[in-house]
C-alpha positions in Angstrom: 76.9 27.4 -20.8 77.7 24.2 -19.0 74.1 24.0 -18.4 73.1 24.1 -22.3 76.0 21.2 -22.5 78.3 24.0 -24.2 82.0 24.5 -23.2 83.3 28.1 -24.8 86.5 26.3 -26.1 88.8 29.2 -26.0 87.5 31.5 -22.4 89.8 34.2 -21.1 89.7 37.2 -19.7 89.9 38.6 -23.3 86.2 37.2 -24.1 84.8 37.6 -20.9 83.2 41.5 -21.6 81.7 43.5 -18.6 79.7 47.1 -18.2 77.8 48.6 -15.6 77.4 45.4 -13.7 76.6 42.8 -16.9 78.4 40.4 -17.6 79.0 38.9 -21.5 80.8 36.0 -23.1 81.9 36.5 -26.5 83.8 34.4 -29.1 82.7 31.0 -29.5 83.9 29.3 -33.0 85.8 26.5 -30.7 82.6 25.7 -28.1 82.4 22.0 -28.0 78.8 19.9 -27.0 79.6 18.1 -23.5 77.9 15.7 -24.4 79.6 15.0 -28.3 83.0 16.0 -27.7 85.3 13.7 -25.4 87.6 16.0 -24.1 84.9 18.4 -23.1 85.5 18.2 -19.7 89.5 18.8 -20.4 88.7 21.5 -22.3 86.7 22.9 -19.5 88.7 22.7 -17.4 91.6 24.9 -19.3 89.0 27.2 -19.7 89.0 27.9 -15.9 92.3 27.6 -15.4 93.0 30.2 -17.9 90.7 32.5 -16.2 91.6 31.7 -12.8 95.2 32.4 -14.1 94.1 36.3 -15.2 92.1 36.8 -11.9 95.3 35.9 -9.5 97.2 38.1 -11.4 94.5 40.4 -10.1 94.7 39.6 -6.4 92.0 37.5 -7.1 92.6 34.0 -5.2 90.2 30.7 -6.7 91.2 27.4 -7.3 90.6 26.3 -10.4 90.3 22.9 -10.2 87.8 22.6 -7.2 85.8 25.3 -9.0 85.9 23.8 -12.8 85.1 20.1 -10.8 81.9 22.0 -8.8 80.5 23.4 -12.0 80.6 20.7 -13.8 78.8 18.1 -11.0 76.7 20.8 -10.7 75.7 21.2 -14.4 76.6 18.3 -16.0 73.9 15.6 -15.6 74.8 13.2 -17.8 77.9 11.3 -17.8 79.8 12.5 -21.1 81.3 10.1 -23.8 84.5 10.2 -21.9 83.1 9.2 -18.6 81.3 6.6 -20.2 84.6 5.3 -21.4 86.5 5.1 -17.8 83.1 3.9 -16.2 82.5 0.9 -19.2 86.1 0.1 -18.1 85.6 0.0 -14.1 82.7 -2.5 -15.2 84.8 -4.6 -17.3 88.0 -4.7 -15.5 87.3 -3.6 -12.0 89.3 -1.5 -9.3 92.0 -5.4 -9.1 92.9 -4.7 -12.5 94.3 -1.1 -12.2 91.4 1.1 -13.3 90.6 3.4 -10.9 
C-alpha cells in the first residue's frame, strides 16, 4: 500500500485475511494518501504497532517501530506534507534554535 502512497487507516489482525498461503487486506473506509494527509506517517505507524501487538501475543517477536520506520524509507519517496513542515522549519530556524 505504502508503495501506492496509501496507509490502511484502521490495520489489525481482524482485516489482515489469510488462506492457503495468500495473503488479503480488507477494510479500507479510513486509508489516508501519504502524500495528502499529514499524519499519515502517524497513522502508519499505529497501524504496525497494532499488528505487531496481535503477533507478540502470538510468540511472534518484531519491533514495531524499526519495522514501520524501514517500510516507510523504503516506500515512501517523497517527503510527505508533514516532513515538509519539520524540514521548512530546520531551514528557517536551524538545529541553534531548537528544531531538531
Amino acid at each position: 500500500m505504502l508503495a501506492n502512497n496509501l496507509v490502511h487507516g484502521d490495520l489489525s489482525a481482524f482485516n489482515v485475511l489469510y488462506w492457503e498461503g495468500e495473503v488479503r487486506i480488507i477494510d479500507f473506509p479510513q486509508a489516508v494518501n501519504v502524500q495528502n494527509n499529514p499524519y499519515a506517517r502517524r497513522i502508519f505507524e499505529r497501524d504496525i504497532e497494532r499488528l505487531c501487538g496481535y503477533f507478540a501475543r502470538q510468540g511472534v517477536d518484531a519491533d514495531a517501530r524499526r519495522l514501520a520506520s524501514d517500510l516507510w524509507r523504503a516506500h515512501v519517496s517523497q517527503p510527505t506534507p508533514a516532513e515538509r513542515v519539520v524540514e521548512d522549519r530546520r531551514l528557517h530556524l536551524g538545529p541553534a534554535d531548537g528544531v531538531a
